[in-house]
C-alpha positions as CSV (number, residue, x, y, z in Angstrom):
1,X,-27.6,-17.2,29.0
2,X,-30.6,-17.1,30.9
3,X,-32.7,-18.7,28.7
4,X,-29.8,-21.8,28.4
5,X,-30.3,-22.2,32.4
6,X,-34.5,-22.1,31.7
7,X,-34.0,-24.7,29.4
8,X,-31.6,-26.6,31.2
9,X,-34.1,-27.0,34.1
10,X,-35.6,-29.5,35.4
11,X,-39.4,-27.8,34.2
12,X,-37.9,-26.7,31.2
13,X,-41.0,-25.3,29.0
14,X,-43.1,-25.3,32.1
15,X,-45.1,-23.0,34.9
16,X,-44.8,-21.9,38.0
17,X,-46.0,-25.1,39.4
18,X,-44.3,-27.4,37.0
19,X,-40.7,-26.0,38.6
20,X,-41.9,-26.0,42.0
21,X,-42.5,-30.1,41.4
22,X,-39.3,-30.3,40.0
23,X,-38.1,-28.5,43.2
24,X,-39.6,-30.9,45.4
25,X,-37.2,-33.5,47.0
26,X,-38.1,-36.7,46.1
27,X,-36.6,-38.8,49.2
28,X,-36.1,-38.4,53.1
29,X,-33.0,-37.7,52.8
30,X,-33.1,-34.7,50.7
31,X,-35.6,-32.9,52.7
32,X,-34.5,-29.9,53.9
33,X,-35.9,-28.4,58.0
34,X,-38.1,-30.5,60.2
35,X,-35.4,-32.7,61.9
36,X,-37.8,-33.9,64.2
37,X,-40.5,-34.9,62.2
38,X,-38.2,-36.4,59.3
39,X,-36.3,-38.5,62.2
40,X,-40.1,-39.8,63.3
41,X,-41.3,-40.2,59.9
42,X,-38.1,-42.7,59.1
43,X,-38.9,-44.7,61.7
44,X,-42.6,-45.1,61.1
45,X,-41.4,-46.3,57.5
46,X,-38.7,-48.2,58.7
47,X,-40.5,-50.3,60.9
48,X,-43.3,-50.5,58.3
49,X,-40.6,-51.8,55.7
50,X,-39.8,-54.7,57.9
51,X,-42.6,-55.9,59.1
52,X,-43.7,-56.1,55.1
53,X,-46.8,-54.2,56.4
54,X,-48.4,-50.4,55.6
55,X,-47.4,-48.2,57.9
56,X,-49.8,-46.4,60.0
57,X,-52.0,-43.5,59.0
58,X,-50.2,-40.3,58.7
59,X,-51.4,-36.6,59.7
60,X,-49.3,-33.6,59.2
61,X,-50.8,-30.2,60.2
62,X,-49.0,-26.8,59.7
63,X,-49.5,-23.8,57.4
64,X,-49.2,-23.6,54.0
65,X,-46.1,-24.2,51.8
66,X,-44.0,-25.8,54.7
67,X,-43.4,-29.4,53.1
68,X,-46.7,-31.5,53.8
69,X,-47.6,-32.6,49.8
70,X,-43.7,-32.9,49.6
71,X,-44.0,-35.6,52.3
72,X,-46.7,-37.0,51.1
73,X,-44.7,-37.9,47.7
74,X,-41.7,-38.9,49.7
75,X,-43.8,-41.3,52.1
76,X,-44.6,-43.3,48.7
77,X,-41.4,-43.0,47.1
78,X,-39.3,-44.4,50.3
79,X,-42.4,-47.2,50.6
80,X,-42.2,-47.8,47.0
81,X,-46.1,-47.8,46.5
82,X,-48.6,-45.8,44.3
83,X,-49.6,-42.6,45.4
84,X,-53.5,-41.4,44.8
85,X,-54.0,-37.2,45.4
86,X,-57.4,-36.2,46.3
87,X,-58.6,-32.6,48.5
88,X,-60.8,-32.6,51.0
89,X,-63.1,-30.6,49.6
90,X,-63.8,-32.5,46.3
91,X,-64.9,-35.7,48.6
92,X,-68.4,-34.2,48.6
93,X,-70.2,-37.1,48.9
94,X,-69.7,-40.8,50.6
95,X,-69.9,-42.2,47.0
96,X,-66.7,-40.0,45.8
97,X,-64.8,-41.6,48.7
98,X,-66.0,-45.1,48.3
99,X,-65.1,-45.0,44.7
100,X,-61.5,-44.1,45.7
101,X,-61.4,-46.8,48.5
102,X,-62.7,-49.5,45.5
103,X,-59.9,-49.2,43.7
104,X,-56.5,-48.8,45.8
105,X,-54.3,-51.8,45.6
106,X,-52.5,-53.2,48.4
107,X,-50.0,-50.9,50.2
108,X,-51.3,-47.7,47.8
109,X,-50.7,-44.3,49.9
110,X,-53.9,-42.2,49.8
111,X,-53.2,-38.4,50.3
112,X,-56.0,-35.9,51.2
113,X,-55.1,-32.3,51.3
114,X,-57.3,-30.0,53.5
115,X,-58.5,-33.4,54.9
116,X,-60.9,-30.9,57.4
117,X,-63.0,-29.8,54.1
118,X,-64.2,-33.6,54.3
119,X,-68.3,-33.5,54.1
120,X,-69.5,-35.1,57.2
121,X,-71.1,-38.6,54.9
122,X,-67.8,-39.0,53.7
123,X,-65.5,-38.4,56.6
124,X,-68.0,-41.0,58.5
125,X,-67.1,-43.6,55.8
126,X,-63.6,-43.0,56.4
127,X,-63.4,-43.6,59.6
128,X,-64.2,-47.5,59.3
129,X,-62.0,-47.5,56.2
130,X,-59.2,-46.7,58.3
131,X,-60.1,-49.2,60.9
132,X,-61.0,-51.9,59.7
133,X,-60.2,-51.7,55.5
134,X,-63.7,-52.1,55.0
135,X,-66.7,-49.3,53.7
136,X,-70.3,-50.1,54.1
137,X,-72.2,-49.3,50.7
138,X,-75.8,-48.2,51.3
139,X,-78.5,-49.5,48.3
140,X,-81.2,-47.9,48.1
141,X,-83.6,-45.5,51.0
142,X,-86.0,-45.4,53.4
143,X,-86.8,-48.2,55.2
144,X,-85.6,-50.7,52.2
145,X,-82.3,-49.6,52.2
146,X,-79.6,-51.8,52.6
147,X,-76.0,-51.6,53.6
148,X,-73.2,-53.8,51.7
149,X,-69.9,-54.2,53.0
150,X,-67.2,-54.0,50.7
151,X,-63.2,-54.7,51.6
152,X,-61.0,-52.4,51.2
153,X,-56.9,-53.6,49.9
154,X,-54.9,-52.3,53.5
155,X,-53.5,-48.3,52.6
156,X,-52.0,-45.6,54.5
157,X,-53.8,-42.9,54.1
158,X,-51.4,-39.8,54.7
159,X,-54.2,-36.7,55.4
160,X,-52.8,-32.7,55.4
161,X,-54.4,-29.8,57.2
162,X,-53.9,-26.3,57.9
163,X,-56.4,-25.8,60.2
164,X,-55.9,-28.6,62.3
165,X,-58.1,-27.4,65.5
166,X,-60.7,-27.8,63.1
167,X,-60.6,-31.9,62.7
168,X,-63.1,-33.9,64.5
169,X,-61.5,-36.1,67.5
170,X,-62.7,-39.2,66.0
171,X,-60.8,-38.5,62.6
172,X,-58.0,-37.3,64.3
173,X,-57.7,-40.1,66.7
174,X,-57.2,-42.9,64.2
175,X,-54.0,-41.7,63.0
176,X,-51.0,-43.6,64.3
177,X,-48.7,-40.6,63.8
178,X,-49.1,-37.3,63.6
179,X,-46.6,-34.4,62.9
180,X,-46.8,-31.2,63.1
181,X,-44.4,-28.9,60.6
182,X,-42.9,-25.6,62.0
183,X,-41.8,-22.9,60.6
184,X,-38.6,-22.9,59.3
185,X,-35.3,-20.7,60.3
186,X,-33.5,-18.2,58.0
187,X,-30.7,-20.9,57.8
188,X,-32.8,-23.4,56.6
189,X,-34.2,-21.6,54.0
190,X,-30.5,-20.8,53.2
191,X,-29.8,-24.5,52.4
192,X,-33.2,-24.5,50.3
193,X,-32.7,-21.6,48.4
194,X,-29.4,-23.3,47.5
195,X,-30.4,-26.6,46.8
196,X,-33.1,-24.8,44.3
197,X,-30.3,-22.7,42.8
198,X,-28.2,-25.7,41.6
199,X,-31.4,-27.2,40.1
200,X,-32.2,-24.1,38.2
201,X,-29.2,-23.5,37.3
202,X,-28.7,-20.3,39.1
203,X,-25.5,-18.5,40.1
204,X,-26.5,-17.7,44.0
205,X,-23.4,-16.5,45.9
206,X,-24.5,-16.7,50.1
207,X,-25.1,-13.0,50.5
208,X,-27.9,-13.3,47.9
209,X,-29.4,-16.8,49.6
210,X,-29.2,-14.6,52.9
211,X,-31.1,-11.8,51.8
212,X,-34.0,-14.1,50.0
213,X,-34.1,-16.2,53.0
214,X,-34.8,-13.4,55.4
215,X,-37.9,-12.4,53.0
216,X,-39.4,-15.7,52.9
217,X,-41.9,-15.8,56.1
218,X,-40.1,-19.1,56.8
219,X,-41.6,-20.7,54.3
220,X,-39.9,-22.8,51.6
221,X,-42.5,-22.2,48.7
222,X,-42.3,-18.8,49.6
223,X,-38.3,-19.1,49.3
224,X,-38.5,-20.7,45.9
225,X,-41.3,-18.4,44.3
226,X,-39.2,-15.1,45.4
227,X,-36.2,-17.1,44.0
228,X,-37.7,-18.1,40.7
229,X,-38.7,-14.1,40.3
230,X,-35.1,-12.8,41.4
231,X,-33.9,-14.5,38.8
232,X,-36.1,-12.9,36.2
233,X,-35.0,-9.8,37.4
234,X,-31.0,-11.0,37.7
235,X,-31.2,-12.1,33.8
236,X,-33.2,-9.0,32.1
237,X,-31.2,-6.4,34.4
238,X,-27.9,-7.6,35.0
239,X,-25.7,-10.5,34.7
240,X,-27.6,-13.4,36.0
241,X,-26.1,-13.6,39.1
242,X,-27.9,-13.4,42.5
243,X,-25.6,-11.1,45.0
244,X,-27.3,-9.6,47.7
245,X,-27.4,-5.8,46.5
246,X,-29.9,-7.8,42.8
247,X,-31.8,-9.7,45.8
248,X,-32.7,-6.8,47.7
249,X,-33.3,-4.7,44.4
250,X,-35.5,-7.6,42.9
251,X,-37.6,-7.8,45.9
252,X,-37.8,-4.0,46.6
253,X,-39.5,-4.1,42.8
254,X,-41.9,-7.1,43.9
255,X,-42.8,-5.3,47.2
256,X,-41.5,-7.8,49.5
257,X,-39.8,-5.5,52.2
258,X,-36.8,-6.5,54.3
259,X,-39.2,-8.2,56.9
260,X,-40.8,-10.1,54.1
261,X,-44.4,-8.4,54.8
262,X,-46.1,-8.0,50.9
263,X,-48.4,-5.6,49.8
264,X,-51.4,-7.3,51.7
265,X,-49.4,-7.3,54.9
266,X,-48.8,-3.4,54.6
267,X,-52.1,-2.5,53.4
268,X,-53.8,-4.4,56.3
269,X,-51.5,-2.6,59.0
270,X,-51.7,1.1,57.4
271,X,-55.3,0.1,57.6
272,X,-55.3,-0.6,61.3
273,X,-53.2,2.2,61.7
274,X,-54.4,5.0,59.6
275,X,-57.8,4.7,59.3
276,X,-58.6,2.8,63.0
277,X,-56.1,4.8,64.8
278,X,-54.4,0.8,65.9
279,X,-57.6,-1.0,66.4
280,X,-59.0,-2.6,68.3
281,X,-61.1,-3.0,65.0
282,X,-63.4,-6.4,63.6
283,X,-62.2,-8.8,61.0
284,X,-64.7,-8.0,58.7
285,X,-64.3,-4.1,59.1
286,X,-60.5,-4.8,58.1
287,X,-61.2,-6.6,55.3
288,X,-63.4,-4.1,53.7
289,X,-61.1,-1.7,54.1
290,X,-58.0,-3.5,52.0
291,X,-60.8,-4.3,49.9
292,X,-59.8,-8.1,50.4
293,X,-62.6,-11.1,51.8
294,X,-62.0,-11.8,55.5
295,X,-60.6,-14.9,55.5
296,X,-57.8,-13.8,53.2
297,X,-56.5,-11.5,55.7
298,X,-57.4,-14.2,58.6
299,X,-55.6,-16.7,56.7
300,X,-52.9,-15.5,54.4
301,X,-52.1,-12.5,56.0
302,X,-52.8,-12.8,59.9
303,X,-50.5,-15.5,60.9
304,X,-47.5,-13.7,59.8
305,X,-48.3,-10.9,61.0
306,X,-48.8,-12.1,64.2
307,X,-46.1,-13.9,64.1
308,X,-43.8,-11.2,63.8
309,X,-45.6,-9.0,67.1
310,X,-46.8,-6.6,64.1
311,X,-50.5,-7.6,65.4
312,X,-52.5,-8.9,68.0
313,X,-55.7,-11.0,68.2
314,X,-57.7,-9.5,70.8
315,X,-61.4,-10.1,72.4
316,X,-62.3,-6.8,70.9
317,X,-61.1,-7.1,67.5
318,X,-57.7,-6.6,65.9
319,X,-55.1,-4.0,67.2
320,X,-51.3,-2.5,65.8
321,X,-48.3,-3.6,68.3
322,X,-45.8,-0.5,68.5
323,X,-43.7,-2.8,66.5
324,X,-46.4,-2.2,63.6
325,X,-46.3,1.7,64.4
326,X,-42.8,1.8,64.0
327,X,-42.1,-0.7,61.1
328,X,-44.4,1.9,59.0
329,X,-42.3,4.4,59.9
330,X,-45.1,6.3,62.4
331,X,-44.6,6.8,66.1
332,X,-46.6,5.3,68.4
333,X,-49.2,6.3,70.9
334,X,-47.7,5.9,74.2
335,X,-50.8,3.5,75.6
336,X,-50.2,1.1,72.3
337,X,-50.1,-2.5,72.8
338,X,-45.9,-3.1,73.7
339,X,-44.7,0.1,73.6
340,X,-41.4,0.5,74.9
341,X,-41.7,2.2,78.5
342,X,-39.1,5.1,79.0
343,X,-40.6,6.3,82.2
Protein backbone atom coordinates (compact mmCIF):
# COMPACT_ATOMS: atom_id res chain seq x y z
CA UNK A 1 0.00 0.00 0.00
CA UNK A 2 2.71 2.29 0.75
CA UNK A 3 4.51 1.93 -2.12
CA UNK A 4 0.96 2.60 -4.36
CA UNK A 5 0.78 6.13 -2.40
CA UNK A 6 4.90 6.67 -3.33
CA UNK A 7 4.06 6.09 -6.74
CA UNK A 8 0.99 7.91 -6.82
CA UNK A 9 2.86 11.15 -5.80
CA UNK A 10 3.49 13.91 -7.29
CA UNK A 11 7.76 13.02 -7.15
CA UNK A 12 7.00 9.64 -7.78
CA UNK A 13 10.58 7.92 -8.47
CA UNK A 14 12.19 10.96 -7.01
CA UNK A 15 14.36 12.46 -3.79
CA UNK A 16 13.93 14.33 -1.03
CA UNK A 17 14.11 17.47 -2.87
CA UNK A 18 12.10 16.33 -5.86
CA UNK A 19 8.86 15.94 -3.36
CA UNK A 20 9.62 18.89 -1.51
CA UNK A 21 9.11 20.85 -5.18
CA UNK A 22 6.21 19.02 -5.72
CA UNK A 23 5.14 20.29 -2.23
CA UNK A 24 5.57 23.72 -3.08
CA UNK A 25 2.41 25.78 -3.88
CA UNK A 26 2.52 26.96 -7.08
CA UNK A 27 0.06 30.26 -6.67
CA UNK A 28 -0.78 32.99 -3.99
CA UNK A 29 -3.51 31.54 -3.17
CA UNK A 30 -2.26 28.27 -2.08
CA UNK A 31 0.34 29.59 0.26
CA UNK A 32 -0.10 28.62 3.42
CA UNK A 33 1.11 31.45 6.88
CA UNK A 34 2.36 34.92 6.21
CA UNK A 35 -0.98 36.76 5.81
CA UNK A 36 0.70 39.85 5.84
CA UNK A 37 3.21 39.49 3.49
CA UNK A 38 0.96 37.44 0.95
CA UNK A 39 -1.75 40.35 1.23
CA UNK A 40 1.38 42.99 0.31
CA UNK A 41 2.82 40.76 -2.22
CA UNK A 42 -0.80 40.64 -4.25
CA UNK A 43 -0.92 44.00 -4.46
CA UNK A 44 2.55 44.72 -5.62
CA UNK A 45 1.62 42.13 -8.52
CA UNK A 46 -1.63 43.46 -8.90
CA UNK A 47 -0.76 46.79 -9.57
CA UNK A 48 2.12 45.60 -11.64
CA UNK A 49 -0.48 43.52 -13.78
CA UNK A 50 -2.26 46.60 -14.73
CA UNK A 51 -0.13 48.98 -15.41
CA UNK A 52 1.41 46.12 -18.04
CA UNK A 53 4.76 47.01 -16.26
CA UNK A 54 7.42 44.73 -13.85
CA UNK A 55 6.78 45.12 -10.62
CA UNK A 56 9.21 46.39 -8.37
CA UNK A 57 12.24 44.66 -6.93
CA UNK A 58 11.49 42.19 -4.28
CA UNK A 59 13.48 41.34 -0.98
CA UNK A 60 12.32 38.73 1.40
CA UNK A 61 14.57 38.09 4.52
CA UNK A 62 13.86 35.42 7.18
CA UNK A 63 15.41 32.00 8.19
CA UNK A 64 15.69 29.13 6.32
CA UNK A 65 12.79 26.88 5.08
CA UNK A 66 9.95 29.52 5.75
CA UNK A 67 8.62 30.00 2.11
CA UNK A 68 11.16 32.59 0.28
CA UNK A 69 12.18 30.21 -3.01
CA UNK A 70 8.46 29.18 -2.81
CA UNK A 71 7.64 32.88 -3.40
CA UNK A 72 10.02 33.49 -5.64
CA UNK A 73 8.33 30.68 -8.03
CA UNK A 74 4.91 32.06 -7.27
CA UNK A 75 5.91 35.79 -8.10
CA UNK A 76 6.54 34.35 -11.81
CA UNK A 77 3.82 32.08 -12.03
CA UNK A 78 1.00 34.82 -10.86
CA UNK A 79 3.17 37.41 -13.43
CA UNK A 80 3.25 34.79 -16.00
CA UNK A 81 7.06 35.43 -16.88
CA UNK A 82 10.30 33.30 -16.91
CA UNK A 83 11.93 32.67 -13.83
CA UNK A 84 16.05 32.60 -13.85
CA UNK A 85 17.67 30.94 -10.25
CA UNK A 86 21.02 31.99 -9.37
CA UNK A 87 22.82 32.10 -5.39
CA UNK A 88 24.63 34.65 -4.28
CA UNK A 89 27.62 33.04 -3.84
CA UNK A 90 28.10 31.66 -7.42
CA UNK A 91 28.04 35.50 -8.76
CA UNK A 92 31.72 35.63 -8.05
CA UNK A 93 32.63 37.84 -10.43
CA UNK A 94 30.95 41.12 -12.32
CA UNK A 95 31.19 39.09 -15.61
CA UNK A 96 28.92 36.04 -14.04
CA UNK A 97 26.36 38.73 -13.35
CA UNK A 98 26.54 40.58 -16.56
CA UNK A 99 26.15 37.45 -18.45
CA UNK A 100 22.84 36.81 -16.61
CA UNK A 101 21.67 40.44 -17.12
CA UNK A 102 22.57 39.91 -21.17
CA UNK A 103 20.24 37.65 -21.65
CA UNK A 104 16.80 38.12 -19.54
CA UNK A 105 13.97 39.05 -21.75
CA UNK A 106 11.51 41.51 -20.96
CA UNK A 107 9.49 41.09 -17.77
CA UNK A 108 11.88 37.79 -16.79
CA UNK A 109 12.01 37.46 -12.69
CA UNK A 110 15.67 37.06 -11.58
CA UNK A 111 15.96 35.21 -8.15
CA UNK A 112 19.13 35.34 -6.09
CA UNK A 113 19.24 33.25 -2.98
CA UNK A 114 21.65 34.36 -0.24
CA UNK A 115 21.72 37.64 -2.23
CA UNK A 116 24.36 38.84 0.85
CA UNK A 117 27.08 36.23 -0.48
CA UNK A 118 27.22 38.73 -3.65
CA UNK A 119 31.11 39.63 -4.23
CA UNK A 120 31.49 43.27 -3.95
CA UNK A 121 32.31 43.76 -8.30
CA UNK A 122 29.20 42.11 -8.80
CA UNK A 123 26.85 43.48 -6.29
CA UNK A 124 28.28 47.05 -7.61
CA UNK A 125 27.03 46.07 -11.14
CA UNK A 126 23.75 45.32 -9.74
CA UNK A 127 23.07 48.15 -8.39
CA UNK A 128 22.81 50.23 -11.76
CA UNK A 129 21.03 47.20 -13.30
CA UNK A 130 18.32 47.73 -10.94
CA UNK A 131 18.18 51.41 -11.56
CA UNK A 132 18.47 52.10 -14.58
CA UNK A 133 18.27 48.41 -16.69
CA UNK A 134 21.62 49.20 -17.88
CA UNK A 135 25.35 47.35 -16.83
CA UNK A 136 28.54 49.06 -17.75
CA UNK A 137 30.99 46.41 -19.44
CA UNK A 138 34.70 47.24 -18.70
CA UNK A 139 37.26 46.27 -21.87
CA UNK A 140 40.30 45.98 -21.10
CA UNK A 141 42.86 47.61 -17.89
CA UNK A 142 44.93 50.13 -16.72
CA UNK A 143 44.68 53.29 -18.05
CA UNK A 144 43.18 51.89 -21.59
CA UNK A 145 40.42 50.49 -20.20
CA UNK A 146 37.15 51.30 -21.41
CA UNK A 147 33.61 50.97 -20.06
CA UNK A 148 30.58 49.95 -22.48
CA UNK A 149 27.17 50.31 -21.62
CA UNK A 150 24.99 47.70 -22.35
CA UNK A 151 20.87 47.72 -21.83
CA UNK A 152 19.39 45.57 -19.93
CA UNK A 153 15.35 44.12 -21.06
CA UNK A 154 13.36 45.78 -17.62
CA UNK A 155 13.17 42.51 -14.69
CA UNK A 156 12.24 42.19 -11.31
CA UNK A 157 14.74 40.92 -9.61
CA UNK A 158 13.28 39.04 -6.44
CA UNK A 159 16.64 38.69 -3.94
CA UNK A 160 16.40 36.17 -0.60
CA UNK A 161 18.49 36.41 2.54
CA UNK A 162 18.91 34.96 5.82
CA UNK A 163 21.11 37.21 7.24
CA UNK A 164 19.57 40.26 6.28
CA UNK A 165 21.61 42.75 8.82
CA UNK A 166 24.29 41.69 6.71
CA UNK A 167 23.11 43.57 3.20
CA UNK A 168 24.75 46.73 2.27
CA UNK A 169 22.23 49.92 2.55
CA UNK A 170 22.69 50.74 -0.98
CA UNK A 171 21.55 47.18 -2.18
CA UNK A 172 18.97 47.09 0.16
CA UNK A 173 17.62 50.51 -0.57
CA UNK A 174 16.75 49.85 -4.14
CA UNK A 175 14.12 47.40 -3.52
CA UNK A 176 10.55 48.66 -3.81
CA UNK A 177 9.30 46.08 -1.31
CA UNK A 178 10.54 44.24 1.11
CA UNK A 179 9.06 41.38 3.36
CA UNK A 180 10.15 39.92 6.00
CA UNK A 181 8.74 36.01 6.77
CA UNK A 182 8.07 35.00 10.43
CA UNK A 183 7.89 32.15 11.88
CA UNK A 184 5.04 30.26 11.57
CA UNK A 185 2.33 28.94 14.42
CA UNK A 186 1.64 25.34 15.35
CA UNK A 187 -1.74 25.84 13.46
CA UNK A 188 -0.24 26.78 10.48
CA UNK A 189 1.85 24.12 10.12
CA UNK A 190 -1.32 22.10 10.87
CA UNK A 191 -2.83 23.23 7.58
CA UNK A 192 0.66 22.51 5.79
CA UNK A 193 1.14 19.24 7.16
CA UNK A 194 -2.34 18.59 5.67
CA UNK A 195 -2.12 20.05 2.51
CA UNK A 196 1.19 17.83 2.14
CA UNK A 197 -0.71 14.76 3.27
CA UNK A 198 -3.33 14.90 0.54
CA UNK A 199 -0.55 15.28 -2.04
CA UNK A 200 1.29 12.35 -0.77
CA UNK A 201 -1.27 10.53 -0.42
CA UNK A 202 -1.10 10.04 3.24
CA UNK A 203 -3.80 9.01 5.75
CA UNK A 204 -3.09 12.05 8.52
CA UNK A 205 -6.02 12.05 11.12
CA UNK A 206 -5.58 15.82 13.25
CA UNK A 207 -3.99 14.28 16.23
CA UNK A 208 -1.07 13.15 14.13
CA UNK A 209 -0.83 16.77 12.07
CA UNK A 210 -0.82 18.17 15.88
CA UNK A 211 1.88 16.25 17.15
CA UNK A 212 4.29 16.81 13.83
CA UNK A 213 3.43 20.41 13.93
CA UNK A 214 4.45 20.98 17.38
CA UNK A 215 7.99 19.36 16.38
CA UNK A 216 8.62 21.42 13.49
CA UNK A 217 10.52 24.68 14.92
CA UNK A 218 7.85 26.53 12.96
CA UNK A 219 9.17 25.83 9.95
CA UNK A 220 7.26 24.35 6.97
CA UNK A 221 10.33 22.38 5.38
CA UNK A 222 10.94 21.18 8.61
CA UNK A 223 7.03 20.13 8.77
CA UNK A 224 7.32 18.33 5.54
CA UNK A 225 10.77 16.53 5.94
CA UNK A 226 9.50 15.09 9.54
CA UNK A 227 6.31 14.24 7.53
CA UNK A 228 7.94 12.53 4.65
CA UNK A 229 9.96 10.28 7.44
CA UNK A 230 6.81 9.54 9.65
CA UNK A 231 5.48 8.09 6.92
CA UNK A 232 8.37 5.71 6.40
CA UNK A 233 8.04 4.69 9.71
CA UNK A 234 3.79 4.49 9.52
CA UNK A 235 4.21 2.10 6.30
CA UNK A 236 7.19 -0.39 7.46
CA UNK A 237 5.75 -0.58 11.19
CA UNK A 238 2.12 -0.31 11.10
CA UNK A 239 -0.68 0.54 8.92
CA UNK A 240 0.10 3.63 7.09
CA UNK A 241 -1.74 5.73 8.95
CA UNK A 242 -0.40 8.87 10.83
CA UNK A 243 -2.30 9.04 14.48
CA UNK A 244 -0.61 10.81 16.99
CA UNK A 245 0.70 7.82 19.32
CA UNK A 246 2.97 6.58 15.22
CA UNK A 247 3.86 10.53 15.18
CA UNK A 248 5.26 10.70 18.50
CA UNK A 249 6.88 7.15 18.10
CA UNK A 250 8.33 8.00 14.63
CA UNK A 251 9.92 11.06 15.91
CA UNK A 252 11.05 9.67 19.34
CA UNK A 253 13.16 7.13 16.75
CA UNK A 254 14.44 10.25 14.68
CA UNK A 255 15.39 12.14 17.85
CA UNK A 256 13.17 15.00 17.49
CA UNK A 257 11.87 15.48 21.15
CA UNK A 258 8.40 16.90 21.96
CA UNK A 259 9.92 20.56 21.80
CA UNK A 260 11.31 19.72 18.43
CA UNK A 261 15.07 20.30 19.59
CA UNK A 262 17.33 17.46 17.45
CA UNK A 263 20.32 15.85 18.33
CA UNK A 264 22.46 19.04 17.66
CA UNK A 265 20.17 21.11 19.80
CA UNK A 266 20.68 18.57 22.86
CA UNK A 267 24.18 17.99 22.40
CA UNK A 268 24.94 21.81 22.32
CA UNK A 269 22.92 22.40 25.65
CA UNK A 270 24.31 19.14 27.68
CA UNK A 271 27.41 20.82 26.45
CA UNK A 272 26.70 24.16 28.04
CA UNK A 273 25.48 22.41 30.87
CA UNK A 274 27.70 19.51 31.62
CA UNK A 275 30.80 20.32 30.75
CA UNK A 276 30.60 24.49 31.27
CA UNK A 277 28.53 24.26 34.32
CA UNK A 278 25.71 26.82 31.98
CA UNK A 279 28.14 29.06 30.37
CA UNK A 280 28.86 31.79 30.03
CA UNK A 281 31.16 29.94 27.49
CA UNK A 282 32.64 31.26 23.57
CA UNK A 283 31.15 30.19 20.37
CA UNK A 284 34.09 28.56 19.32
CA UNK A 285 34.69 26.60 22.67
CA UNK A 286 30.96 25.23 22.09
CA UNK A 287 31.55 24.12 18.92
CA UNK A 288 34.50 22.07 19.65
CA UNK A 289 32.97 20.46 22.11
CA UNK A 290 29.73 19.01 19.87
CA UNK A 291 32.45 18.45 17.65
CA UNK A 292 30.42 20.66 14.98
CA UNK A 293 32.05 24.16 13.03
CA UNK A 294 30.83 27.35 14.81
CA UNK A 295 28.69 28.58 12.51
CA UNK A 296 26.65 25.48 12.40
CA UNK A 297 25.65 25.85 15.90
CA UNK A 298 25.38 29.86 15.31
CA UNK A 299 23.30 29.28 12.50
CA UNK A 300 21.30 26.03 12.54
CA UNK A 301 21.14 25.49 16.01
CA UNK A 302 21.28 28.93 17.89
CA UNK A 303 18.21 30.62 16.72
CA UNK A 304 15.97 28.03 17.89
CA UNK A 305 17.36 27.65 20.76
CA UNK A 306 17.08 31.04 21.55
CA UNK A 307 14.02 31.18 20.54
CA UNK A 308 12.61 28.88 22.82
CA UNK A 309 14.50 30.77 26.24
CA UNK A 310 16.61 27.42 26.19
CA UNK A 311 19.77 29.96 25.58
CA UNK A 312 20.95 33.22 25.80
CA UNK A 313 23.39 35.34 23.79
CA UNK A 314 25.40 37.21 26.19
CA UNK A 315 28.50 39.77 26.13
CA UNK A 316 30.48 36.99 27.79
CA UNK A 317 29.70 34.07 25.70
CA UNK A 318 26.85 31.70 25.67
CA UNK A 319 24.89 30.70 28.83
CA UNK A 320 21.88 27.70 29.79
CA UNK A 321 18.34 29.47 30.83
CA UNK A 322 16.77 27.31 33.76
CA UNK A 323 14.47 26.44 31.10
CA UNK A 324 17.55 24.51 29.44
CA UNK A 325 18.38 22.99 33.07
CA UNK A 326 15.12 21.71 33.43
CA UNK A 327 14.19 20.56 29.79
CA UNK A 328 17.35 18.08 30.30
CA UNK A 329 15.90 16.90 33.16
CA UNK A 330 18.73 18.65 35.71
CA UNK A 331 17.94 21.16 38.40
CA UNK A 332 19.11 24.33 38.17
CA UNK A 333 21.58 26.51 40.13
CA UNK A 334 19.61 28.98 41.89
CA UNK A 335 21.73 32.16 40.39
CA UNK A 336 20.97 30.67 36.65
CA UNK A 337 19.79 33.02 34.07
CA UNK A 338 15.46 32.95 34.78
CA UNK A 339 15.29 30.84 37.42
CA UNK A 340 12.06 30.81 38.99
CA UNK A 341 12.34 32.82 42.45
CA UNK A 342 10.56 30.98 45.42
CA UNK A 343 11.89 33.27 47.96
Amino acid sequence: MGFEREMLSPAAGGDDLQVEAALRPKRLSEFIGQARVREQLSLVLESALRRQRPPDHVLMSGSPGLGKTTLAMIIAAELNAPLRVTSGPALERAGDLAAILSTLTEGEVLFIDEIHRMARPAEEMLYLAMEDFRVDIVVGKGPGATAIPLDVAPFTLVGATTRAGLLPAPLRDRFGFTAHMDFYEVAELEQVLQRSAGLLGVTLPADGALEIARRSRGTPRIANRLLRRVRDFADVRADGVINREIASAALNLYEVDAEGLDRLDRAVLGALLKNFGGGPVGLSTLAVAVGEEPETVEVVAEPFLVRQGLLARTPRGRVATAAAWIHLGMTPPPDVFGAPDFT
